[in-house]
TIVO-2410 file (N, C-alpha, C; in nm, 3 decimals):
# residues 130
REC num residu      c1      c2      c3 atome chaine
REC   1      X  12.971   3.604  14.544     N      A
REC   1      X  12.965   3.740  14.505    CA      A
REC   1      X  13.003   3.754  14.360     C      A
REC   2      X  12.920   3.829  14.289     N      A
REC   2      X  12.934   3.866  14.141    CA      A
REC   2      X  13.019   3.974  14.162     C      A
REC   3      X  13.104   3.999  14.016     N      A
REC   3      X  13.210   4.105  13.979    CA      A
REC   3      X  13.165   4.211  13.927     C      A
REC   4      X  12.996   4.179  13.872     N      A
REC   4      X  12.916   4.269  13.763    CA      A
REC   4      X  12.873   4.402  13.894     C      A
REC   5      X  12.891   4.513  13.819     N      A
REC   5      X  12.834   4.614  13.988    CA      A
REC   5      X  12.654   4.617  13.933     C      A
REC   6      X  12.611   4.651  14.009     N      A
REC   6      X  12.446   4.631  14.005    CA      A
REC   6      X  12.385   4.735  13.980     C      A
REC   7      X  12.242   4.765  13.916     N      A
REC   7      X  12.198   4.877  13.877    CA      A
REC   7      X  12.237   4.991  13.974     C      A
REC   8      X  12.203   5.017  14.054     N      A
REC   8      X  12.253   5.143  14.131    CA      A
REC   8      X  12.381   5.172  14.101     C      A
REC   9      X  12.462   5.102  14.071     N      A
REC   9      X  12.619   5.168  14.125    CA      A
REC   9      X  12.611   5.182  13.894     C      A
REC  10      X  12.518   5.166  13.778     N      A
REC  10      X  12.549   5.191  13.657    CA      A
REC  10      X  12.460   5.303  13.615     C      A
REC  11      X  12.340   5.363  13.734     N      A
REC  11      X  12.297   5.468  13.731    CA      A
REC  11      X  12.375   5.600  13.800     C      A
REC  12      X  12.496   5.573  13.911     N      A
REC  12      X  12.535   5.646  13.913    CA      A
REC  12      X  12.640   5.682  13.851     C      A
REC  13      X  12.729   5.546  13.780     N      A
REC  13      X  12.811   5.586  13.675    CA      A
REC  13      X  12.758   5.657  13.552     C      A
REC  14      X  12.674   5.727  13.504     N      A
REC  14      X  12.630   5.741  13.403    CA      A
REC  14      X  12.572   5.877  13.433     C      A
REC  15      X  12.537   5.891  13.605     N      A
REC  15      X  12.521   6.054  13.598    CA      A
REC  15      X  12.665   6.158  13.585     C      A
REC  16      X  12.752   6.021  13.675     N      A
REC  16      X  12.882   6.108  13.707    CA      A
REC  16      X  12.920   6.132  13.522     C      A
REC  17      X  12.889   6.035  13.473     N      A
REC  17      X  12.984   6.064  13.335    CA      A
REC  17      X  12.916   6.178  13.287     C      A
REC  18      X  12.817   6.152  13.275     N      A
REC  18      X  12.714   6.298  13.266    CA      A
REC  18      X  12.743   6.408  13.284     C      A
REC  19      X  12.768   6.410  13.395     N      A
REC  19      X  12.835   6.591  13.466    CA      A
REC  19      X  12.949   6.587  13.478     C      A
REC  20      X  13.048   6.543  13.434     N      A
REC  20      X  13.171   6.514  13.371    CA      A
REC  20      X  13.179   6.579  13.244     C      A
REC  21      X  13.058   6.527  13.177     N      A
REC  21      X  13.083   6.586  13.029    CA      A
REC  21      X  13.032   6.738  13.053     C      A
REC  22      X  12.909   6.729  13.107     N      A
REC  22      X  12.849   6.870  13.129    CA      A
REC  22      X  12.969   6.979  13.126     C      A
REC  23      X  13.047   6.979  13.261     N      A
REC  23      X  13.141   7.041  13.335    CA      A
REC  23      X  13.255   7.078  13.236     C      A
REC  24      X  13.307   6.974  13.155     N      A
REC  24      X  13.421   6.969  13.086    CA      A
REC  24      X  13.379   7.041  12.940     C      A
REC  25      X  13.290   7.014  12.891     N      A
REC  25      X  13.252   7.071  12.768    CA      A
REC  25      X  13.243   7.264  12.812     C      A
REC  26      X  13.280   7.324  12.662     N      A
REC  26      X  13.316   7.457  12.704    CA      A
REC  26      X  13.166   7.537  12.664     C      A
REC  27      X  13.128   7.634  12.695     N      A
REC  27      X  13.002   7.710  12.673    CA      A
REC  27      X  13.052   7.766  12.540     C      A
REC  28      X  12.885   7.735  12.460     N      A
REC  28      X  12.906   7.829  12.308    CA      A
REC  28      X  12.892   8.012  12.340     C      A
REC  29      X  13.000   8.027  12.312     N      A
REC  29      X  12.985   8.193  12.271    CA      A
REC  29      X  12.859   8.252  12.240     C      A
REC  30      X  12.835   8.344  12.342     N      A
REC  30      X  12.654   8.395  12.290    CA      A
REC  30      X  12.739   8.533  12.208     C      A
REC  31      X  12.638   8.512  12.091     N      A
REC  31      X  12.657   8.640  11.997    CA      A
REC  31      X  12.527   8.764  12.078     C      A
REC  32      X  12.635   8.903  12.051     N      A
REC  32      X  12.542   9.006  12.106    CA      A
REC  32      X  12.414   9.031  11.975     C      A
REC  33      X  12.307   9.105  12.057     N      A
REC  33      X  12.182   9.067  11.965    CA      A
REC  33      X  12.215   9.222  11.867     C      A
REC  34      X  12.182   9.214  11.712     N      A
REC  34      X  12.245   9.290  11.635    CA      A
REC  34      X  12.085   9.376  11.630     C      A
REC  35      X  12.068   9.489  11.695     N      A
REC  35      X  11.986   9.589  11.636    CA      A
REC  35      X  12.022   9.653  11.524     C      A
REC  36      X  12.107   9.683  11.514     N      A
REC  36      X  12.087   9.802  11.351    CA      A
REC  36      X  12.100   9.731  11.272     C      A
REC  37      X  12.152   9.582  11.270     N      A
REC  37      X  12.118   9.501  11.103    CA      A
REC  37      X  11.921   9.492  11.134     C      A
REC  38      X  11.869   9.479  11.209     N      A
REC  38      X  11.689   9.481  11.207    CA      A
REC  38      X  11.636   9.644  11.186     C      A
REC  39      X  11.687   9.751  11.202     N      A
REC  39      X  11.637   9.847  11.179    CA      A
REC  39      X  11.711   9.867  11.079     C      A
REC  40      X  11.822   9.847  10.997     N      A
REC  40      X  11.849   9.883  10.898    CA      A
REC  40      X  11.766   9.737  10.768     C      A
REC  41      X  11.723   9.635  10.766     N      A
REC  41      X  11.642   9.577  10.728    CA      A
REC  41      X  11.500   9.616  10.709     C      A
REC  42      X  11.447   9.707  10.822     N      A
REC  42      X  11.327   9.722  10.813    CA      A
REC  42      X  11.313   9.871  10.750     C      A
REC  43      X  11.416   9.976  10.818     N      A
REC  43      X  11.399  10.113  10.737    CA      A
REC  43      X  11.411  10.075  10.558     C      A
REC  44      X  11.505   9.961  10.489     N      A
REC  44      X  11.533   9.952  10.388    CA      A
REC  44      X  11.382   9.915  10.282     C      A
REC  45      X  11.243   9.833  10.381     N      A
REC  45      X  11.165   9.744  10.342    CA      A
REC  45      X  11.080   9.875  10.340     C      A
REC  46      X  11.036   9.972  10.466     N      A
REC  46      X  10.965  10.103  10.450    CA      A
REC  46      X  10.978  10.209  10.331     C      A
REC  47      X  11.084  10.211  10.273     N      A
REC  47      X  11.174  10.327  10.184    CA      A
REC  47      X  11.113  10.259  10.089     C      A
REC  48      X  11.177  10.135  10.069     N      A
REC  48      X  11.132  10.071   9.882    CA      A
REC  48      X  10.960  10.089   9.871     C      A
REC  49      X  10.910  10.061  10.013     N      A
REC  49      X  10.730  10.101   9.969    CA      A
REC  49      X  10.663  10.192   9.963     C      A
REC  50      X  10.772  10.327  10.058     N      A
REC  50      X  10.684  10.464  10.070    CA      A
REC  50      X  10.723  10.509   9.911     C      A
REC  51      X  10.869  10.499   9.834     N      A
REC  51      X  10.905  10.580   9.745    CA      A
REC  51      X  10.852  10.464   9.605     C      A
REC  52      X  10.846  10.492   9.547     N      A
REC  52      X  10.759  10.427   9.397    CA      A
REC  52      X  10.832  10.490   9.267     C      A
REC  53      X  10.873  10.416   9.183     N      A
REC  53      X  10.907  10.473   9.048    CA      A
REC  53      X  10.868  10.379   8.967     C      A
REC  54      X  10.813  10.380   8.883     N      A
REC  54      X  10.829  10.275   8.751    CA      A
REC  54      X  10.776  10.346   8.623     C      A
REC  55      X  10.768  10.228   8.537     N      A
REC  55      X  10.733  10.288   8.419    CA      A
REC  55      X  10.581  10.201   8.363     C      A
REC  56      X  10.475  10.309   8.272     N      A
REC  56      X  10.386  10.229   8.205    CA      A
REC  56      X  10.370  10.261   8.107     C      A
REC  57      X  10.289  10.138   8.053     N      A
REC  57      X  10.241  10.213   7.840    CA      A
REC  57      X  10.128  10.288   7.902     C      A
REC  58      X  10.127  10.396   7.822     N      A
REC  58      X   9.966  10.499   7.846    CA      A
REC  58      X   9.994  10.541   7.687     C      A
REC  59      X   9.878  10.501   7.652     N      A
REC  59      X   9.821  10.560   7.506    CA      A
REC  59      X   9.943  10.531   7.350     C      A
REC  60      X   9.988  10.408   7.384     N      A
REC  60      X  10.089  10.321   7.308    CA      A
REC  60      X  10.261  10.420   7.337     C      A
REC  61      X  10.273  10.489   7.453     N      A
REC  61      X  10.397  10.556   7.441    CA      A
REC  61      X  10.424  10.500   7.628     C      A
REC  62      X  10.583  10.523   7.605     N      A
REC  62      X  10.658  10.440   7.742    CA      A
REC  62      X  10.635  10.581   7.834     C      A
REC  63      X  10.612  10.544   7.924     N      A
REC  63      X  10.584  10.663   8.051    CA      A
REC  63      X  10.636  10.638   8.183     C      A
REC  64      X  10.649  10.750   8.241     N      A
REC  64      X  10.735  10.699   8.374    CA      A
REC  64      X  10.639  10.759   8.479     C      A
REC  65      X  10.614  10.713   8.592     N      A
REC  65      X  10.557  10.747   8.737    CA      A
REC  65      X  10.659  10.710   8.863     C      A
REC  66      X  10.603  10.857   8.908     N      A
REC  66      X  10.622  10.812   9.107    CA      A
REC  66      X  10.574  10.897   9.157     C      A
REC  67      X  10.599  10.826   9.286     N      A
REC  67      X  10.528  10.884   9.418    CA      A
REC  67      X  10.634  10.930   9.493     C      A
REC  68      X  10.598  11.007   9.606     N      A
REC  68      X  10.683  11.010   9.732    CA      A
REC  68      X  10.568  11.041   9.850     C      A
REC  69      X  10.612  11.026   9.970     N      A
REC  69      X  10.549  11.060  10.126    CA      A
REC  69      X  10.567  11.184  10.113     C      A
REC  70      X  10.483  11.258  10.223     N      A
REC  70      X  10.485  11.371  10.289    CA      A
REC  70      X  10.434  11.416  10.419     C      A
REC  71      X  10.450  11.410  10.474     N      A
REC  71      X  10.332  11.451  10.592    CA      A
REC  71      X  10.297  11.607  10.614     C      A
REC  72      X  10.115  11.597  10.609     N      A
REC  72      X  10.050  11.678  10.620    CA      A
REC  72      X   9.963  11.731  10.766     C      A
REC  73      X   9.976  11.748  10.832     N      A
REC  73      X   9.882  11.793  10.964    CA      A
REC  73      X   9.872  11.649  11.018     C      A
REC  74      X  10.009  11.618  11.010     N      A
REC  74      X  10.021  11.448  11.092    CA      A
REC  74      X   9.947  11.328  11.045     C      A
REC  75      X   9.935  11.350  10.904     N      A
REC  75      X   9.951  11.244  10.821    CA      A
REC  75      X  10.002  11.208  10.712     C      A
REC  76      X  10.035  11.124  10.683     N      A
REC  76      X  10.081  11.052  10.560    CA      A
REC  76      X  10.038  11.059  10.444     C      A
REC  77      X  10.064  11.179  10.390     N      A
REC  77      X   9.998  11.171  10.251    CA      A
REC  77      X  10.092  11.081  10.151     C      A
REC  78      X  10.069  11.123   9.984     N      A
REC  78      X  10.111  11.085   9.894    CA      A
REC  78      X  10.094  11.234   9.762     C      A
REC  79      X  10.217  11.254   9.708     N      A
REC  79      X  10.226  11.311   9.586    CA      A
REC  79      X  10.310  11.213   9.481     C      A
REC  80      X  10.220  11.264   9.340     N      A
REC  80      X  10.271  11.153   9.269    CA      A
REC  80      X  10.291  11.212   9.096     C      A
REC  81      X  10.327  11.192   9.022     N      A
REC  81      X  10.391  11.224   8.904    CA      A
REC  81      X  10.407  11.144   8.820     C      A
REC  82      X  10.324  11.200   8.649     N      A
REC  82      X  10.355  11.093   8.570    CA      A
REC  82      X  10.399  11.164   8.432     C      A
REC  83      X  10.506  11.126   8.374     N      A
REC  83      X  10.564  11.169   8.299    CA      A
REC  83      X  10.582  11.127   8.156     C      A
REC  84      X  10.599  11.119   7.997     N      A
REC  84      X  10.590  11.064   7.888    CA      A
REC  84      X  10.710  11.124   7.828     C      A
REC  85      X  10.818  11.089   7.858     N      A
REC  85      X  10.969  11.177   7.819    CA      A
REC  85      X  10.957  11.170   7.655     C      A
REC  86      X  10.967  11.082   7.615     N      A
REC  86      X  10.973  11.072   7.442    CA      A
REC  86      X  10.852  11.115   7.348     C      A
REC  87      X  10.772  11.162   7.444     N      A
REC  87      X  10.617  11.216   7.381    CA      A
REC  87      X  10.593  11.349   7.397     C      A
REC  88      X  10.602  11.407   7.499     N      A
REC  88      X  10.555  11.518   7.518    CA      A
REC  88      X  10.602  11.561   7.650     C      A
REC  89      X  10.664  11.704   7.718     N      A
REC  89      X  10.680  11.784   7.816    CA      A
REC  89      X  10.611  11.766   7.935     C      A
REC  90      X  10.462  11.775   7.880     N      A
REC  90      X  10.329  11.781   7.988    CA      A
REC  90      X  10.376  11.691   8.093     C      A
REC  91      X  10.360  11.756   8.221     N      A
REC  91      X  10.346  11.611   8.349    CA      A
REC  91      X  10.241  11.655   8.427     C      A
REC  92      X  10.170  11.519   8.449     N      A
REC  92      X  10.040  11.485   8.527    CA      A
REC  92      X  10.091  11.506   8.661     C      A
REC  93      X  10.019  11.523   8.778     N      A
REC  93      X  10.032  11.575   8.857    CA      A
REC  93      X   9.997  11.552   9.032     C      A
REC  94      X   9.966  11.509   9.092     N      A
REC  94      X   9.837  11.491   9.218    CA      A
REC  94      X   9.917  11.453   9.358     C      A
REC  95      X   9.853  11.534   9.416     N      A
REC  95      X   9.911  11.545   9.554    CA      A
REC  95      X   9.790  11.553   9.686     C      A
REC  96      X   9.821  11.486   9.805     N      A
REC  96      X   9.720  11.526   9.915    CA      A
REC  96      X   9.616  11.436   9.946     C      A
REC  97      X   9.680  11.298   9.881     N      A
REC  97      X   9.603  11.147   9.864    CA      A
REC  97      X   9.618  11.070   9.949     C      A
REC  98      X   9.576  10.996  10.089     N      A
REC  98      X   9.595  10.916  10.171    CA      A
REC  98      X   9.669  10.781  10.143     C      A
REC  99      X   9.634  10.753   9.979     N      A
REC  99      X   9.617  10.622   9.967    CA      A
REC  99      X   9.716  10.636   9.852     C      A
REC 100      X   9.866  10.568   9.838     N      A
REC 100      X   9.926  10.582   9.730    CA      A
REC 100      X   9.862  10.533   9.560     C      A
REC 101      X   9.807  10.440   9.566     N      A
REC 101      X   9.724  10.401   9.482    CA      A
REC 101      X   9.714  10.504   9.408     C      A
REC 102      X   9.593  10.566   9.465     N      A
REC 102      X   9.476  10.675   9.403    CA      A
REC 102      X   9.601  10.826   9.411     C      A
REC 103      X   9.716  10.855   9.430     N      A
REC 103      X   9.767  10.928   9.395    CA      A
REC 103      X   9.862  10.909   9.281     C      A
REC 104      X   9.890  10.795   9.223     N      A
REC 104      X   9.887  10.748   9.118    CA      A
REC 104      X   9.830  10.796   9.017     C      A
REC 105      X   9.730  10.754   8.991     N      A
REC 105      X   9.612  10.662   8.930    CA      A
REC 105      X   9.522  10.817   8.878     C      A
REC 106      X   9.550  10.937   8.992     N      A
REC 106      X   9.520  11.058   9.004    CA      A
REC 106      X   9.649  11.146   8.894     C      A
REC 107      X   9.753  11.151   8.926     N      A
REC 107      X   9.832  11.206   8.804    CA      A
REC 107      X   9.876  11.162   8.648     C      A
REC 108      X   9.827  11.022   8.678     N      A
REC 108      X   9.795  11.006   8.509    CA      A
REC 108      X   9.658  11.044   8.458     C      A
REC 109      X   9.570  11.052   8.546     N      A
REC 109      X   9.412  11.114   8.468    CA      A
REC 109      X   9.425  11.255   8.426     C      A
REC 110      X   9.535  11.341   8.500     N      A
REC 110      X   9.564  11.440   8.516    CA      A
REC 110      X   9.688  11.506   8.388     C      A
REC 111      X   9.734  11.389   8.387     N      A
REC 111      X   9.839  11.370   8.259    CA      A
REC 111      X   9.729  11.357   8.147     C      A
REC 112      X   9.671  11.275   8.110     N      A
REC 112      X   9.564  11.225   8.006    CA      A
REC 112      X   9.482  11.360   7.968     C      A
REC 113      X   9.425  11.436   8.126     N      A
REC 113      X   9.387  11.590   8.087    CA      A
REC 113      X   9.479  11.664   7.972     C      A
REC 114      X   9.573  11.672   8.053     N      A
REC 114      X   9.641  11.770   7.913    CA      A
REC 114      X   9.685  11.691   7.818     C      A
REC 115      X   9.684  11.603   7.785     N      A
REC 115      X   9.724  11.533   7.631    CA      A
REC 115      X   9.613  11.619   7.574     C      A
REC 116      X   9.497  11.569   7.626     N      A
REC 116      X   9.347  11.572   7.542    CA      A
REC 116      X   9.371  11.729   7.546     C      A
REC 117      X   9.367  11.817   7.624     N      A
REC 117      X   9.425  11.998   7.603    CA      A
REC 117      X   9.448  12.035   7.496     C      A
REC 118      X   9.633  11.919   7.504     N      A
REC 118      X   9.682  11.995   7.369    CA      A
REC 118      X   9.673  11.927   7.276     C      A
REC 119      X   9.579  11.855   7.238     N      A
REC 119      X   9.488  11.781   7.071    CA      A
REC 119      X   9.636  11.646   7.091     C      A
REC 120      X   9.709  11.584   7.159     N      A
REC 120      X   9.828  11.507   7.170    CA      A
REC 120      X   9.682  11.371   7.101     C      A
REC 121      X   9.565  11.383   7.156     N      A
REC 121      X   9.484  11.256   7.166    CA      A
REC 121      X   9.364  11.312   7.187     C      A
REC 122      X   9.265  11.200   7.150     N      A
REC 122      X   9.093  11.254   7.147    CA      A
REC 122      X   9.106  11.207   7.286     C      A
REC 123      X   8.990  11.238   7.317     N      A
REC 123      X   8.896  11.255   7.425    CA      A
REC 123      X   8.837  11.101   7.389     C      A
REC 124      X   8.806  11.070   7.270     N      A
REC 124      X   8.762  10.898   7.321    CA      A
REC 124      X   8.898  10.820   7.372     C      A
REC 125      X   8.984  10.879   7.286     N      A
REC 125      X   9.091  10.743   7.285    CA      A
REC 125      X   9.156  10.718   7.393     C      A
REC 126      X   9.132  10.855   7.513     N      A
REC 126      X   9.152  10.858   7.677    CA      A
REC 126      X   9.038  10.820   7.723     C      A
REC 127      X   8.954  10.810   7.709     N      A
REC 127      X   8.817  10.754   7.743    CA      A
REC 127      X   8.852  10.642   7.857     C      A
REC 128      X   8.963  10.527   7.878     N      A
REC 128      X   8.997  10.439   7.903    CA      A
REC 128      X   9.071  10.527   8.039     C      A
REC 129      X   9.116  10.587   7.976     N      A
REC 129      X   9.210  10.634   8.131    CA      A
REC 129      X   9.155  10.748   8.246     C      A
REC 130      X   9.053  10.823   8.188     N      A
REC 130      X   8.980  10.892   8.305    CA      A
REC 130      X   8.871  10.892   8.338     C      A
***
């Protein structure tokens, strides 16, 4: 008789150690699932895209634009505003645009109108912008 124990008796040493460890080892702490860090992530990602500010060159002077949402008869419009603080009073204007883009793009043509109004610029030299 050999002293060595034989496969069977080193397959069951090895489950017992197994579920030994299983048993003895402690469960990881489940973290609760965090909703308002995901809705406060996602309201933060909606806001920075519905609301718009920046600034552009129009007609070699620094200018400022934005937009904001609105809803109209249950949709999503856009009003938008463009402004030339160090140039002139006048602000461009446009509201009732589906597409923020073109409500943009709509109050600086609208801005460019009254430059050309009040002689601020020819009519060619806006040529480019409306």
């Amino acid at each position: 008789m050999s002293a060595a124990p034989s496969g069977r008796c080193w397959g069951l040493l090895l489950v017992s150690g197994a579920l030994v460890l299983l048993l003895t080892s402690s469960p990881a702490q489940a973290k609760p699932f965090d909703f308002s860090q995901i809705i406060s992530t996602v309201a933060d990602n909606v806001i920075t895209r519905l609301y718009q500010e920046g600034e552009i060159e129009l007609l070699g002077h620094y200018c400022n634009y934005s937009r904001r949402p609105y809803f109209h008869r249950w949709e999503l419009n856009y009003r938008a505003t463009t402004s030339c603080p160090g140039w002139t009073t006048a602000v461009g204007k446009a509201q009732g645009y589906l597409n923020p883009t073109t409500a943009e793009i709509e109050a600086t043509k609208d801005l460019v109108r009254k430059l050309v109004q009040a002689g601020l610029v020819t009519r060619e030299e806006a040529s480019a912008w409306l």
